[in-house]
C-alpha positions in Angstrom: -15.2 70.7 -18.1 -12.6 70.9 -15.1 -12.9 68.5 -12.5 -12.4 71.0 -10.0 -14.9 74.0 -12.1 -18.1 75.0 -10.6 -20.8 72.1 -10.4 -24.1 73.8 -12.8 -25.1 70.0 -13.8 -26.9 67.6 -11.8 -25.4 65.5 -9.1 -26.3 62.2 -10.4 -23.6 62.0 -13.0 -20.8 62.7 -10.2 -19.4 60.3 -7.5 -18.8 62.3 -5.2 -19.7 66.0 -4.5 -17.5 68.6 -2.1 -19.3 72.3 -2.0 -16.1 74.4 -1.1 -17.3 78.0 -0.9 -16.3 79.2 -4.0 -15.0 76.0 -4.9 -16.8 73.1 -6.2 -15.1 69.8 -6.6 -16.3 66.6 -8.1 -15.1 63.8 -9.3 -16.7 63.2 -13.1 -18.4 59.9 -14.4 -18.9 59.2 -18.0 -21.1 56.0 -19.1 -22.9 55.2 -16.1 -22.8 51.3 -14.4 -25.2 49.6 -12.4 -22.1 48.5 -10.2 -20.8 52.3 -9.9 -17.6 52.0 -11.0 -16.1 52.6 -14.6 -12.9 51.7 -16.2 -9.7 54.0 -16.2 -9.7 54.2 -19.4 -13.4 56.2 -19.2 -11.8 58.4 -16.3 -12.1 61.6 -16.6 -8.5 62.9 -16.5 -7.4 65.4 -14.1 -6.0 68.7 -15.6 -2.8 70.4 -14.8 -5.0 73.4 -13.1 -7.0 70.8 -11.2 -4.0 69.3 -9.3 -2.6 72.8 -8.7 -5.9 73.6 -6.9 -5.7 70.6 -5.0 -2.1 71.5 -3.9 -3.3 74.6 -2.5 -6.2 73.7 -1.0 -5.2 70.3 1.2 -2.2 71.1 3.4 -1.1 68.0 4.7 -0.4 66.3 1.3 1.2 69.6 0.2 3.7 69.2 3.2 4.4 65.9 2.4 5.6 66.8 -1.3 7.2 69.8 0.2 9.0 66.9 2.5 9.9 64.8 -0.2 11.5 67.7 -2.2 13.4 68.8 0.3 14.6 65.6 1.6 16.2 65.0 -1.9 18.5 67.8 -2.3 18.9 68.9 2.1 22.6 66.9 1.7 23.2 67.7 -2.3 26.2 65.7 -3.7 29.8 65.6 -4.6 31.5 64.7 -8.0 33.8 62.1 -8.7 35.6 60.6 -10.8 34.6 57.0 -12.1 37.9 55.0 -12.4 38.6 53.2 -9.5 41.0 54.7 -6.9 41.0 58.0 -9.0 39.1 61.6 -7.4 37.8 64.1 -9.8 40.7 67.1 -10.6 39.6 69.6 -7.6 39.9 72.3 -9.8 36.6 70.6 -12.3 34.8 70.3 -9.4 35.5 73.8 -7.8 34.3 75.2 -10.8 31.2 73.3 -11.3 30.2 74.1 -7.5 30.5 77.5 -8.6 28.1 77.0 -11.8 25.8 75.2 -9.0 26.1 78.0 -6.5 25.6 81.0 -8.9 22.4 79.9 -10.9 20.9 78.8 -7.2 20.5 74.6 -8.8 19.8 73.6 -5.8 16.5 75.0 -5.3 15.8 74.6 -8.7 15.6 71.1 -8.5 13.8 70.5 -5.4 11.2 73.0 -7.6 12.0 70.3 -10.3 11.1 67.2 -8.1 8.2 69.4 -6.5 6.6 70.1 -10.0 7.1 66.2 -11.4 5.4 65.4 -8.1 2.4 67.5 -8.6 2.0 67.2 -12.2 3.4 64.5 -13.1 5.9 66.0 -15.1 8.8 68.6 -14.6 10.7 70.6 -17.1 14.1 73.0 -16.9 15.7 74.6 -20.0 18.8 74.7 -20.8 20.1 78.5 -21.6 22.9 78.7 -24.2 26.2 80.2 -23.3 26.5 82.1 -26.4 25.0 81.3 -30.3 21.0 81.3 -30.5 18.8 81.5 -28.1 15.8 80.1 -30.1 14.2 77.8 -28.2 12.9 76.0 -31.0 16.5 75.6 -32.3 18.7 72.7 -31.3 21.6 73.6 -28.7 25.0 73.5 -29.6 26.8 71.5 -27.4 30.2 73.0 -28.2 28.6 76.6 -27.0 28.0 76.2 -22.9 25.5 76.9 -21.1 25.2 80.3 -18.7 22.0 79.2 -16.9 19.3 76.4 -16.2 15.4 77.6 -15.9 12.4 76.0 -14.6 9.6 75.8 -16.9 6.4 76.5 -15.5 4.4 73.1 -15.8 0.7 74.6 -16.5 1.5 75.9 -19.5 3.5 72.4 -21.4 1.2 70.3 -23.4 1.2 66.8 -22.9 2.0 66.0 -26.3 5.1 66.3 -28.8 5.7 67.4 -32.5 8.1 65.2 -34.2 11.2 66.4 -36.0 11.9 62.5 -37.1 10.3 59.1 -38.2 12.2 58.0 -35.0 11.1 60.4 -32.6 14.7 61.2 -31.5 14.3 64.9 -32.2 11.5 66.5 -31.3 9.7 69.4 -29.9 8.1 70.3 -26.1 5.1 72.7 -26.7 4.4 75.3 -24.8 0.8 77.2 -24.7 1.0 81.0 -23.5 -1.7 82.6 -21.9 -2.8 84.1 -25.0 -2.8 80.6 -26.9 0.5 81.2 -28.6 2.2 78.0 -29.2 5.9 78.0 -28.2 8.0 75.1 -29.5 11.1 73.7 -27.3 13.6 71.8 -29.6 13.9 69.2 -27.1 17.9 69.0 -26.6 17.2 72.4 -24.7 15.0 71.0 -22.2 15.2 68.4 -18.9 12.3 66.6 -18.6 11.6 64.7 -15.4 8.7 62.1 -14.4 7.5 61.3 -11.7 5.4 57.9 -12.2 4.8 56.2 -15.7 4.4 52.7 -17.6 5.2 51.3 -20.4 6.0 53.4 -23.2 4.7 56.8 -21.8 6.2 60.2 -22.7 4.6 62.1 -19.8 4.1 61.0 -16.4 1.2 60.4 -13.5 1.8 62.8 -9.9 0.8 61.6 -6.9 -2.4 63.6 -7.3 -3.0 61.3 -10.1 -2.9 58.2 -8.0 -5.0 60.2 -4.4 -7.6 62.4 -6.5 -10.4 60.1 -5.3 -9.6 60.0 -1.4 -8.4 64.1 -2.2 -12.2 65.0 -2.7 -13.2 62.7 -0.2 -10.6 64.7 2.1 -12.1 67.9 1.1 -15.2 67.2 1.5 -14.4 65.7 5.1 -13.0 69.0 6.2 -15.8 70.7 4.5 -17.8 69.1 7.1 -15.9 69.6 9.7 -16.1 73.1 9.5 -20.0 72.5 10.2 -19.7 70.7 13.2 -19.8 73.5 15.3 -22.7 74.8 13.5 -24.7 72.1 13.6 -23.5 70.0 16.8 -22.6 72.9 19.1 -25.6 74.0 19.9 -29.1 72.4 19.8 -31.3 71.4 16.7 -34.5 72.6 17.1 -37.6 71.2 15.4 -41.5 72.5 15.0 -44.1 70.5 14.0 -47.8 71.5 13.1 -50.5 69.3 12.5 -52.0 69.9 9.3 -50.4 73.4 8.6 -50.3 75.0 5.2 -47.5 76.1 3.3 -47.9 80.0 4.6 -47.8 78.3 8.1 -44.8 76.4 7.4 -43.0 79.6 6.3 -43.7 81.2 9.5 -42.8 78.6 11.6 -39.6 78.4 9.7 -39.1 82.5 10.3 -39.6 81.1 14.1 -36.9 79.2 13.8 -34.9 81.1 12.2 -34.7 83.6 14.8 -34.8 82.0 18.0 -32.1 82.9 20.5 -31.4 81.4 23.7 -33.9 83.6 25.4 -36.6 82.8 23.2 -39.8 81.1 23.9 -42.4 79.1 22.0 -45.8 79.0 22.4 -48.6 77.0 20.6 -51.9 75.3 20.4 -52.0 71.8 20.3 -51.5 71.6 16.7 -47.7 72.0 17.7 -45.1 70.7 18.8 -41.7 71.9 19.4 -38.6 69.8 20.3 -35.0 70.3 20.9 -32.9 67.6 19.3 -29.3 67.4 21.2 -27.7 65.1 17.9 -24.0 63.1 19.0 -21.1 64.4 16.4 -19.6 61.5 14.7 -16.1 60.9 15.5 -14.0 61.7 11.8 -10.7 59.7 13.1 -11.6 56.4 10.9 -12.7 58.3 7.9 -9.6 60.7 7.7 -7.2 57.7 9.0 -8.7 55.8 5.5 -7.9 58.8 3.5 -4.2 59.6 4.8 -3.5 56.1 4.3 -4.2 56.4 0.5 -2.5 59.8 0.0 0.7 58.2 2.1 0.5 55.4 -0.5 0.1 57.7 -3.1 3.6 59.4 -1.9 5.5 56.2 -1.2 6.0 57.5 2.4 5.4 55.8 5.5 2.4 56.9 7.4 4.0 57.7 10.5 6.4 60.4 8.3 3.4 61.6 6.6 1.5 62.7 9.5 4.2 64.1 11.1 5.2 61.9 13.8 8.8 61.4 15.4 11.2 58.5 15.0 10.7 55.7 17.6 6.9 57.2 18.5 5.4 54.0 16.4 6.5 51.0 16.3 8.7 49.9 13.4 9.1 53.4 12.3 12.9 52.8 12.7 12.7 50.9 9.7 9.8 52.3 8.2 11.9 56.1 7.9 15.2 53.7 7.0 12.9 52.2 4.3 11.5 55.5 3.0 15.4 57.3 2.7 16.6 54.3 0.7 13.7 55.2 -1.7 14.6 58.5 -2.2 18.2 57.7 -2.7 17.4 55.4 -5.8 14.9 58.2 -6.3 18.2 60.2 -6.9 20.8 58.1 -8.8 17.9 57.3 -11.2 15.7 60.2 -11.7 18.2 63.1 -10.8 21.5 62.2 -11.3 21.1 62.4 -14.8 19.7 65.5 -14.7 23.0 66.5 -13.0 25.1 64.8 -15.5 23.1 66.4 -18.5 23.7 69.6 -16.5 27.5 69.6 -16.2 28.2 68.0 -19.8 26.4 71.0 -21.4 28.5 73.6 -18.9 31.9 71.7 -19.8 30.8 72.0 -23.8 30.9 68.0 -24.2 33.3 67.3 -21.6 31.9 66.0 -18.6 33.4 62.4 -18.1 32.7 62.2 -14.2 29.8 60.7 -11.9 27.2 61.9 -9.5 27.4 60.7 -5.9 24.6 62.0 -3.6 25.7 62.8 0.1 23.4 59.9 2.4 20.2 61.5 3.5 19.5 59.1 6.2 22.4 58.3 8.6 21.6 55.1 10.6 24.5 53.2 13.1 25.8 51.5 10.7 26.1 54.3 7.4 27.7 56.2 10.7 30.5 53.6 11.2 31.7 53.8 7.6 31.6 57.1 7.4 33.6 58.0 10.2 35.7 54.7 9.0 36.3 56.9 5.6 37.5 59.9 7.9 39.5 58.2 10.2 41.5 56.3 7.3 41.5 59.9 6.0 43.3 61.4 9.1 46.2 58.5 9.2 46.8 58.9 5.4 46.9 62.7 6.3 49.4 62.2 9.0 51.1 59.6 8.6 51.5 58.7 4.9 51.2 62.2 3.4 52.8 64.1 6.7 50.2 67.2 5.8 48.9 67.9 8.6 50.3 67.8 12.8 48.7 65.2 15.5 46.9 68.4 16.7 45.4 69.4 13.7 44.4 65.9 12.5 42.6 65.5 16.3 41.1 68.5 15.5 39.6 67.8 12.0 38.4 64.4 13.5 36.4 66.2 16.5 35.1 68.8 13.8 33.5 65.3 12.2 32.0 63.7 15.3 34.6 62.0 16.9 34.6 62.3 20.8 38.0 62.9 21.1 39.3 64.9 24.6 39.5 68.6 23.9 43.1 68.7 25.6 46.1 68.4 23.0 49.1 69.7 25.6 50.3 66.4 25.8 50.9 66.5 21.2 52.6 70.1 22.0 55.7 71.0 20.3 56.6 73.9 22.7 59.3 73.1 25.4 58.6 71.9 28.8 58.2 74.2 31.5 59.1 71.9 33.8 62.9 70.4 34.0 62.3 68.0 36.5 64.2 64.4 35.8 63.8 62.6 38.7 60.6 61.7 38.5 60.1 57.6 38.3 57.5 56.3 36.3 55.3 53.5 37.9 56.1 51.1 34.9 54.5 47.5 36.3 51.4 47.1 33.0 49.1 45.4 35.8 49.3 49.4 38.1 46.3 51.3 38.0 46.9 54.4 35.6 45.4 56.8 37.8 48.1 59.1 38.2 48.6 59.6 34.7 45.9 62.8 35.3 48.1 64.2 37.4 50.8 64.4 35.1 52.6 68.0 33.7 52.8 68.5 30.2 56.9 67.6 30.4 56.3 64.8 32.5 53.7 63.1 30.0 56.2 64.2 27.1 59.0 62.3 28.9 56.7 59.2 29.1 55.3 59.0 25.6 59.4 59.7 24.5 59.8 56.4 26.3 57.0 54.5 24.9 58.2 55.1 21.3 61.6 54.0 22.5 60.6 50.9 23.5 61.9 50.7 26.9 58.3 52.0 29.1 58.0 48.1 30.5 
């Protein structure tokens, strides 16, 4: 029976019980405990539907995934090559940003990261080039690939067939809607986890790890929904001495029907009272919860509820914190997704590495950035002689650098002035006021004497 199915059994064998109008969650307990609690390994297990629902139903912990995907791919990567003080040939990585740009991978792997998130498991398939295009044969390597698809994860089994005593070649299986079984030779398919141990094929998503404080959640908003209902307006109560059960059902038609402008009236075997009941404030309770579906994410609380950098304190490092896990998050989860990628596209021949652009940019990831451009500009200029003084300014302001708009003084036109006489202040210790008044031939004439030497 799905965790998430309609509830048709009595309550007593569930811990906790959500009624969501068409909806009925409940967390299932096998092997009932005085204490109330039961081992994991007695857990029910949630199905791949389940979490699917609960995605769909609980929209703050489906933004935060939707985060977390997004954050892991917004400033994609750059290849390069892994010798030291050698670059990839531009032409190789041209090419492969072309691969990248035409089959949309981008997108497909933040659907990758989204579905290993969810489910606990992601899969894409490798599509061959040329040859055969039987999934359950193995891909030829030698052939290329012409496309990589995402797998929808509903449908893979959590279980493989063996090809080998070693378990080296194997098969993913696949169940169609109409129970066919398809088999996946597995050097066709990219299989990603999210969370595992040991010596686990398939992995746990965060779903996995929140599914207690989810229902809890739901159930909680359930409830909320109510409040109105039940705390907006009075409760009204009747009470009969000694009535029978016909009397009961009227006086509960009574109630039923009352309006603002209705009256009661009685004998003194009744009583009727209006009860004005306080709504209990749900902040606590839905604090507890977020906290355990922000553990369940790895992400701070302050990102998970939405709130802005510097509003709480230590969320400086807390978001600094968080983008260094998703980075390793990257090199060792997707990176090798992108390396199995390219060496199937190059037919074997993919000798470079993966270097993902920084997601988080703090002072000092700033300052050796704009270190890396401005050694950049000066090898540009001065070393190589590929580019002018006005173009390197240029390609320096185009990368952050507050450098003046003004580039008449690096002109090479002639000056439209032909004035000589003018004297330069030269004493170092005069203020350098003047120098704003200067033409464009006069500031030509003193930087001709600065290179010569002879300004002081």
């Amino acid at each position: 029976m799905s965790i998430l199915s309609r509830l048709n059994i009595g309550r007593d064998k569930f811990v906790e019980v959500a009624t969501l109008g068409d909806v009925g969650l409940a967390l299932e307990r096998s092997n009932e405990t005085t204490s109330g609690f039961t081992t994991s390994a007695k857990r029910k297990v949630l199905k791949l539907e389940d979490k699917e629902k609960l995605y769909n139903l609980e929209p703050l912990m489906a933004a935060a995934v939707n985060k977390t995907a997004s954050k892991l791919f917004s400033n994609w990567l750059i290849l390069d090559d892994p010798a030291e003080g050698k670059s990839l040939d531009d032409n190789l990585s041209e090419e492969l940003a072309n691969f990248y740009n035409d089959i949309e991978l981008p997108s497909k792997m933040e659907q990758l990261a989204k579905d290993a998130m969810v489910f606990g498991s992601g899969y894409m398939e490798l599509i061959a080039e040329k040859g055969l295009q039987d999934p359950s044969k193995p891909l030829n390597i030698g052939n290329g690939i012409k496309d990589v698809v995402t797998i929808e994860p509903t449908t893979m089994m959590s279980k493989i067939e063996k090809l080998d005593k070693e378990g080296k070649s194997f098969f993913y299986l696949e169940k169609t809607g109409s129970n066919k079984i398809i088999k996946h030779h597995s050097s066709r398919i990219i299989h990603v986890t999210w969370d595992k141990l040991g010596t686990q094929r398939f992995g746990a998503g965060v779903y996995d790890k929140a599914y207690r404080s989810m229902v809890a959640k739901l159930n909680m908003d359930w409830a909320l929904g109510e409040i109105i209902y039940r705390y907006g307006k009075p409760f009204m109560v009747i009470k009969t001495t000694g009535a029978t059960k016909k009397e009961l059902q009227k006086a509960y038609k009574v109630l039923r029907n009352l309006t603002p402008h209705s009256g009661f009236a009685g004998t003194e075997r009744h009583e009727f009272d209006i009860l004005n009941p306080e709504a209990v404030n749900p902040d606590p309770f839905a604090k507890y919860y977020y906290i355990n579906c922000a553990s369940a994410l790895e992400m701070p609380f302050m990102v998970f509820m939405g709130a802005q950098k510097g509003q709480l304190t230590g969320s400086e490092v807390d978001l600094s914190d968080w983008y260094n896990l998703l980075e390793s998050k990257q090199y060792i989860k997707f990176s090798p997704v992108i390396n199995t990628i390219n060496n199937a596209y190059l037919k074997g021949a993919w000798k470079g590495k993966v270097v993902w652009q920084p997601i988080y940019v703090d002072d000092k990831k700033e300052a050796d950035i704009k270190k890396i451009y401005a050694e950049t500009a000066k090898i540009l200029f001065n070393d190589a002689g590929l580019i002018t003084e006005i173009e390197g300014r240029q390609w320096l302001r185009n990368k952050g650098f507050d450098i003046p708009e003004d580039d008449t003084m690096f002109s090479d036109e002639p000056s439209d002035d032909d004035t000589s006489d003018f004297d330069f202040p030269l004493e170092p210790e005069e203020e350098l006021e003047w120098v704003k008044n200067l033409d464009r031939g006069q500031l030509r004439r003193l930087r001709d004497k600065y290179e010569k030497g002879d300004l002081y």
